[in-house]
Structures are given as C-alpha cells and as structure tokens.
C-alpha positions as CSV (number, residue, x, y, z in Angstrom):
1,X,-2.6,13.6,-17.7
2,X,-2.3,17.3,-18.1
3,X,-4.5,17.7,-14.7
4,X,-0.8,17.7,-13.5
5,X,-0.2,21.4,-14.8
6,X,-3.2,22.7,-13.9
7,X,-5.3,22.0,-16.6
8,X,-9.1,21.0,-16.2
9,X,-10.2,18.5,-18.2
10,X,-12.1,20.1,-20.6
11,X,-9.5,22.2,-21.3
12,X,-7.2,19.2,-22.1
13,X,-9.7,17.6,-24.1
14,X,-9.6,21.1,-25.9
15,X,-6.4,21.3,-26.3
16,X,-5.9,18.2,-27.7
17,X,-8.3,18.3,-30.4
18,X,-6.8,22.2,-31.7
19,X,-3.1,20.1,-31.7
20,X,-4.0,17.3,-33.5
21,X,-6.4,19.0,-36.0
22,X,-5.0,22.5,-36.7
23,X,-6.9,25.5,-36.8
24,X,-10.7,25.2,-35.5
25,X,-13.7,27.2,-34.2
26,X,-15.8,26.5,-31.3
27,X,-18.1,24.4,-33.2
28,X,-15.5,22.5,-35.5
29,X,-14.7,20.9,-32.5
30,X,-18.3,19.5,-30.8
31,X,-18.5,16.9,-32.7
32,X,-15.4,15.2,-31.2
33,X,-15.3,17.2,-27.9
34,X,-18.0,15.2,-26.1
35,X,-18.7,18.8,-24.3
36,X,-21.5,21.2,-24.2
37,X,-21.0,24.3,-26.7
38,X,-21.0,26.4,-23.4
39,X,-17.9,24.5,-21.7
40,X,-16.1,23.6,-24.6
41,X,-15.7,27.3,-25.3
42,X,-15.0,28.5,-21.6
43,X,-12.0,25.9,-21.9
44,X,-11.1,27.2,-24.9
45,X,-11.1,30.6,-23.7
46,X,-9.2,29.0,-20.4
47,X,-6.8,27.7,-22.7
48,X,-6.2,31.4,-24.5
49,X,-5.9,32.5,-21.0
50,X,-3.1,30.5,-20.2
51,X,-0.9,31.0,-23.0
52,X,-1.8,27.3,-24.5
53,X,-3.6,28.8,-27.5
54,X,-4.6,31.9,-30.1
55,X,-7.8,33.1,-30.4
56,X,-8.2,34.8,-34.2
57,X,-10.9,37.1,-35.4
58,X,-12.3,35.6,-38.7
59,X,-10.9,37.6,-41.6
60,X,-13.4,40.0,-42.4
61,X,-14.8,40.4,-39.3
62,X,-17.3,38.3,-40.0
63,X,-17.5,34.2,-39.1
64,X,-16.6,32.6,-36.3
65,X,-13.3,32.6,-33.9
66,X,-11.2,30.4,-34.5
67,X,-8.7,29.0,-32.2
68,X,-5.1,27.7,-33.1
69,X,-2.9,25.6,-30.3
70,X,0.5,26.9,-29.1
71,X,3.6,24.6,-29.5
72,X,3.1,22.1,-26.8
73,X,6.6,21.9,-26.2
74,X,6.9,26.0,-25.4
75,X,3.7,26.3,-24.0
76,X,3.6,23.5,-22.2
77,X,6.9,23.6,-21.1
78,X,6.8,26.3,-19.4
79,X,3.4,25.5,-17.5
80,X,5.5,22.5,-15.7
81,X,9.0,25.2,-15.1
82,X,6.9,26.9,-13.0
83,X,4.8,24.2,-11.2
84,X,8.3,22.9,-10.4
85,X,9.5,26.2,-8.9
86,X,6.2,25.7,-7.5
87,X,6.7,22.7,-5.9
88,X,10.3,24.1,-4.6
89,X,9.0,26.8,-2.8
90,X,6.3,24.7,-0.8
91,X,9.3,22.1,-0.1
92,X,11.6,25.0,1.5
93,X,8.5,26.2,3.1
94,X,7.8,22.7,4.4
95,X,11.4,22.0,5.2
96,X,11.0,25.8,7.5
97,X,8.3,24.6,9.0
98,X,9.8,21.1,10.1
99,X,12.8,22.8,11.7
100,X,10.1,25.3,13.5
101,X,8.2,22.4,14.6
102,X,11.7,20.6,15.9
103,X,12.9,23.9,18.0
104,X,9.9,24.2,19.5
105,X,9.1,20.7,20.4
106,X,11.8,21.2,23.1
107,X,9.4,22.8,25.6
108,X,6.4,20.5,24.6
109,X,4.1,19.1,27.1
110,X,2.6,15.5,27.1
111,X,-0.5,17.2,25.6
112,X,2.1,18.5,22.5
113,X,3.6,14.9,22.5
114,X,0.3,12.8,22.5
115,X,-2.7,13.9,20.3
116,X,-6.3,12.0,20.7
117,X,-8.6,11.7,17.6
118,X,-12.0,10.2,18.4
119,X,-13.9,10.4,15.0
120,X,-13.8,7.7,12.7
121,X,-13.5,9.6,9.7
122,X,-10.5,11.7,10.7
123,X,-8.7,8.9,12.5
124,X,-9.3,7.4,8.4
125,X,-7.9,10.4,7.2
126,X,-5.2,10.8,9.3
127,X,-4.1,6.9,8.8
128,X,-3.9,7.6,5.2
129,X,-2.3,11.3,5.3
130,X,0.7,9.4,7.7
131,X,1.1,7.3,4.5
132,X,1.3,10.0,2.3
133,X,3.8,11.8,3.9
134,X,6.5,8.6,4.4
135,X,9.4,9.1,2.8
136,X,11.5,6.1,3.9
137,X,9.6,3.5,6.1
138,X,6.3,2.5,7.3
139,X,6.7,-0.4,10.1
140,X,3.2,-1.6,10.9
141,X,1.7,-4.2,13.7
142,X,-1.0,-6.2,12.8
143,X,-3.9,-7.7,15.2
144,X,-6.9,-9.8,13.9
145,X,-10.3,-7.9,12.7
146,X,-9.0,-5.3,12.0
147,X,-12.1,-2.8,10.8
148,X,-11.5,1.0,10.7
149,X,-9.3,0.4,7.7
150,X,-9.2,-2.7,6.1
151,X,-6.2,-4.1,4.7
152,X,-8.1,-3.8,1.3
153,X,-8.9,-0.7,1.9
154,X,-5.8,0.8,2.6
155,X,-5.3,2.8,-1.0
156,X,-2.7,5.4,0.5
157,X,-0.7,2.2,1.4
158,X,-0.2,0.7,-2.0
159,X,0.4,3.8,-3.4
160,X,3.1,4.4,-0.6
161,X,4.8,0.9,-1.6
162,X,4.8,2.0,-5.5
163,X,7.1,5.3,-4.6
164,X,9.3,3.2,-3.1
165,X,8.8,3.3,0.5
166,X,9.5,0.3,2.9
167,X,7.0,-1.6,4.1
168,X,7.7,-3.8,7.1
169,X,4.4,-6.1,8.9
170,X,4.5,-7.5,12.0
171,X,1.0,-9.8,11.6
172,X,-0.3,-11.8,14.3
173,X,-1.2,-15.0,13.4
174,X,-4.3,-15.4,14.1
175,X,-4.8,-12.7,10.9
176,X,-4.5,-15.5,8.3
177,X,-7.4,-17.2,9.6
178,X,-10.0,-15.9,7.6
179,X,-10.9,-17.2,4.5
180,X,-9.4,-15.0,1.5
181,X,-6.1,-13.8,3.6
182,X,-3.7,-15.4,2.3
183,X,-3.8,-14.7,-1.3
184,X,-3.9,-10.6,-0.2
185,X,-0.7,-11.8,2.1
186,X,1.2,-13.0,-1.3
187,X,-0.3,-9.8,-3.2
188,X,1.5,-7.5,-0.7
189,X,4.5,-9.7,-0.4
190,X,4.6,-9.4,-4.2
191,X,3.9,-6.0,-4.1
192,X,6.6,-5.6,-2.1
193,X,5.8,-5.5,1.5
194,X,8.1,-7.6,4.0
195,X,5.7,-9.8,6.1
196,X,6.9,-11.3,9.5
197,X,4.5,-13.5,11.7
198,X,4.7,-13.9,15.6
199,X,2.5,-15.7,17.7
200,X,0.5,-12.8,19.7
201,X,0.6,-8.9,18.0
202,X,-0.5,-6.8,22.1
203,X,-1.5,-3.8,20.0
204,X,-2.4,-2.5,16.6
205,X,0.1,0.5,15.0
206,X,1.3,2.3,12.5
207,X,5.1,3.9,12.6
208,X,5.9,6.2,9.8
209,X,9.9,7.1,9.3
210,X,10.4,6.8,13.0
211,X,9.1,9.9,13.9
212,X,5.5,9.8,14.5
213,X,3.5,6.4,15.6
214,X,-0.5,5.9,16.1
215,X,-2.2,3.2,17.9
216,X,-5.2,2.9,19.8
217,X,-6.4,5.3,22.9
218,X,-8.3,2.6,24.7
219,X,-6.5,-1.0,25.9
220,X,-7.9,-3.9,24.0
221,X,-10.1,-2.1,21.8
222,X,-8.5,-2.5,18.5
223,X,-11.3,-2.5,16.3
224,X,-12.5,1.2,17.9
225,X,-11.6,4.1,15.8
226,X,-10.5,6.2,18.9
227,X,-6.5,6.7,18.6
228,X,-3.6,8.5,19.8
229,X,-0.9,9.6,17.7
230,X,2.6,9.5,19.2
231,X,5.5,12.3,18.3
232,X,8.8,12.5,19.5
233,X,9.5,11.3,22.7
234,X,10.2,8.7,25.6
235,X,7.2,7.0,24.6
236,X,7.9,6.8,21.0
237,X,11.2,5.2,21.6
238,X,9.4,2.6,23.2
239,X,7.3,2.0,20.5
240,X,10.4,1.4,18.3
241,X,12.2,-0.8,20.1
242,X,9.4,-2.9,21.0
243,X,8.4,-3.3,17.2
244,X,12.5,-4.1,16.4
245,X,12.2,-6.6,19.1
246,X,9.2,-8.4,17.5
247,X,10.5,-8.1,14.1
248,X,13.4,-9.8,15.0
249,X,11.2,-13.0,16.6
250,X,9.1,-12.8,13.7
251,X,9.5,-15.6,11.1
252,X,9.2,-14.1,7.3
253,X,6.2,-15.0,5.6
254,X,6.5,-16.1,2.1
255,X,9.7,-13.8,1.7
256,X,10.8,-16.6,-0.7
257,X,8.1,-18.4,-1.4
258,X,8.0,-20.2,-4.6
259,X,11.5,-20.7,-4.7
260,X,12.7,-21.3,-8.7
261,X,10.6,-23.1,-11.0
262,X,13.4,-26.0,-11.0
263,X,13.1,-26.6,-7.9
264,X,9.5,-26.1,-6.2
265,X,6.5,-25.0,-7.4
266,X,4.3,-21.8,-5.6
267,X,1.8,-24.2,-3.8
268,X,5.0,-26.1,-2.1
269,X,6.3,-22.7,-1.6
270,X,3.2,-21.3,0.6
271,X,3.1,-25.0,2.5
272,X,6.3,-24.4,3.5
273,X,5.7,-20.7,4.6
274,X,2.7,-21.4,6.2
275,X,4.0,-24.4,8.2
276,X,7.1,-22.7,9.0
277,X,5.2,-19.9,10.3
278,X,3.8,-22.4,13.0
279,X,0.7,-23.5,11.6
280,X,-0.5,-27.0,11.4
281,X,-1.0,-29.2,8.7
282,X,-4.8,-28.7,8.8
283,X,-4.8,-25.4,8.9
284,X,-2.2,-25.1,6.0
285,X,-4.8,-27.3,4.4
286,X,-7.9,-25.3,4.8
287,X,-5.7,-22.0,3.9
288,X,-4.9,-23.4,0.8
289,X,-8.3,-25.3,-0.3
290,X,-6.5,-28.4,-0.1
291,X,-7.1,-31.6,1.0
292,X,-4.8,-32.6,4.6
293,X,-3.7,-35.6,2.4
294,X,-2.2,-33.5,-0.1
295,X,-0.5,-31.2,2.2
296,X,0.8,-34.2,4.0
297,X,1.9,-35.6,0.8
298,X,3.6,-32.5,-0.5
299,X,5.6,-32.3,2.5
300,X,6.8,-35.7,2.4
301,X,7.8,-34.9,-1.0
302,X,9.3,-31.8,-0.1
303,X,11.7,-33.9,2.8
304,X,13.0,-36.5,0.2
305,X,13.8,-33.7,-2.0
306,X,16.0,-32.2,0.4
307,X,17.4,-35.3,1.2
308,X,15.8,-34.9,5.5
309,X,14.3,-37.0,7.8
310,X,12.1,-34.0,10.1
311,X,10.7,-31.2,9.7
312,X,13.1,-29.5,11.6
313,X,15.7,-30.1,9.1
314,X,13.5,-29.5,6.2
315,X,12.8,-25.8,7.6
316,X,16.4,-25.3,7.6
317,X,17.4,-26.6,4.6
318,X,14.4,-24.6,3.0
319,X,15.7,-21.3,4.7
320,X,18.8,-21.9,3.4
321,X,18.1,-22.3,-0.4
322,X,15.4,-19.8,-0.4
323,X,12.3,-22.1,-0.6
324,X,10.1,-20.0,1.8
C-alpha cells in the first residue's frame, strides 16, 4: 500500500511492525518480519534514511540499536506532499511536451502521421500503453479471432473502465459465436462497457480520445500483429467518422438486459438481446445452453406479456421499457 510513496516492501513491513509495537531492535522484530536479519535491517536503516524512523544507541553503549517509528501522520505525510509536487511537475512537463508535439505536427510528413510496428510484443505493449494513457474515451472495433490480445487478456482495458473512461464496442457478430462469449459480453457490459453489434466489423481498431487510432498494416490480416498507428490527420478523421457511422447502425447489446426483477428475469433478458441483435432462435439457444424449445417458449411468453402478436412489435415494445 505504501509502495505508493516509495517505500519497498520490506521497508513497509518494517515500518509497520516499529508502529504497532513501539520501540524495537533488529532482532525484536524477526520473528514477525518474515525477512532475513540482513534485509530487515537494510530496511530499517532505509527507513532512518528517509525520515520514517530513529535509530538510538543502546544506553550505555552497549546492546543493540534499537529503532523507534516517526509519527506516520508527519512522516508520512510529507513523503506523499512531495510525490504530489512530484507528480505536478511531470504533468506540466507532460502538458509542455503535448503542446511541442501539436506545433510541430504542422510540418509533419505521412511518415510522422503513420507509424508501423511489426513485433508482436511491442504492438502488445503499445495496445495496452494507448489504454493507459485515455483520459476520456476508448471506441474500439471488433472482428472475430481476435489473437494478439485477447479480450481476456486485455488487463490495461479493465483497468481503463475502473478510472472512469468510456468504453464504446462496435463487435461483429460473428464474435459471439464461440462457446464462452457471451457471459465475457455481459461481464464487460456490467463492467461498464457499451456494446453495439453490426452485421460485418471490415477492420479491427482501437481509437483512444480521438486523437490517435491503431489498426492493422496489412488488409485482411487481423489476427497478424503487424500495425499502424494513426495520429492526427486526414486519415484519422476518416477513422472517426467511419466508427460514428457504425455505431449508430449498431444495435445495443444487452444495454438493458435483465430488465427489473418484476418484470423479466436475466435469461429472458439475454434472449431478447441476442435475438434482437439478429440472431436466430437456434443460435440464441446454443449461446445460452438451452434447449430451442425453451427459447421458443420464452419468447412466446415474452409476446403475451407485452400484450404483441410479432416479433417486430415485441422488439419495440422491449426497447421501449428497457427489456434488452
């Protein structure tokens, strides 16, 4: 927790122990420590070092040292002032070096506004280091198999949605095929990510706060780890309205679902998104590990609830109160 302030974590562990039990030496502390004599007292000694605690000669001068904690709330105090004037100064420094990168993008060349990564492991990187550095909006297009990051995979992403970013899909449908999908469809959903499903996704990408998009380098080779990442130009613009386009065709997947519990359950829910999302009663079946029967059931049940004769109607009424 302390990591945060600089702290290893020896010397937290350290520091701990002298604040809860007072006044200790080196060995006083080993049996509770869970350290080596040696590295318990160089974080001890890290800890004198940084103003976090006293290190007092025994009495007489003879025994052991002993070693007493400073107030956390001075000491430690002061360690996070100055990792926050810390972090100020890198975000004026940061916020210089946008503003040099902005003036000089003026005279940029397609080679400034285009840049090619081939290896796998920085085209990884660089997917989650985009991520990282949203502050408003990731928009996202979706193709089957995908394979250089998984959707499980994709830690930077979930941590993205839990500081509050937006998250907007565009999936192609033939993404919920695979057995398993679904159920990581309703986790994002419910994590927050808004989900919209069109028939056909051309190309897989990634656009982070509008200002920087990467897709792949090669045409129809979207499970290839070469890409290009897009800045700034003509040719992101494209990107943007093209996405804004298909979002707007998309139909929301499970933006509802489950609608309230007086009303329908969260199986109904995810038939109805599922079928409204154009797939067919089978496949809604085989999705959900039920049998066609009871899909076709549950839908009838669903029309007589809403008082329709088609499915036409029942997707509209369904829109309308929030069922899927």
């Amino acid at each position: 927790m302390l990591a945060a302030l600089g702290l290893a974590s020896a010397e937290e562990q350290a520091y701990r122990l002298l604040v809860a039990g007072g006044v200790a030496a080196v060995d006083d502390l080993l049996p509770e420590a869970g350290l080596a004599r040696a590295e318990l007292a160089a974080a001890l000694a890290g800890l004198v070092g940084r103003g976090l605690a006293t290190a007092q000669p025994p009495p007489a001068g003879d025994g052991p040292v002993r070693f007493a904690a400073a107030p956390p709330a001075i000491a430690l105090a002061g360690l996070l002032r100055s990792r926050h004037d810390d972090l100020r100064a890198a975000e004026l420094a940061i916020a210089a070096l946008a503003e040099t990168y902005r003036s000089a993008s003026a005279g940029r060349t397609a080679a400034d506004v285009i840049e090619v990564i081939t290896d796998v492991d920085a085209v990884r990187h660089r997917f989650a280091q985009l991520q990282e550095a949203a502050r408003e909006e990731v928009l996202s297009l979706v193709v089957p198999h995908l394979s250089v990051v998984p959707h499980r995979e994709n830690v930077a992403g979930d941590e993205c949605l839990r500081r509050g970013v937006r998250y907007r899909a565009i999936i192609d449908r033939r993404v919920l095929d695979p057995p398993g999908v679904i159920d990581d469809v309703v986790a994002s959903a419910a994590a927050g990510q808004e989900i919209r499903v069109v028939d056909r996704v051309p190309v897989k990408a990634v656009i982070v706060d509008r200002e920087v998009a990467m897709l792949p380098l090669r045409h129809n080779q979207h499970t290839a780890a070469a890409s290009v990442l897009i800045h700034p130009s003509g040719l992101l613009d494209a990107m943007l309205a093209f996405h804004d386009v298909l979002w707007e065709r998309g139909y929301p997947l499970l933006a509802g679902s489950g609608g309230s519990p007086a009303e329908i359950d969260e199986i109904d829910g995810r038939i109805l998104a599922l079928l409204l999302s154009g797939l067919t009663d089978q496949a809604v079946a085989g999705k959900l590990g039920l049998s066609l029967r009871t899909v076709q059931r549950r839908i009838h049940q669903l029309m007589a609830r809403a008082g329709v004769g088609t499915r036409v109607q029942l997707g509209w009424h369904a829109a309308r109160k929030g069922w899927a």
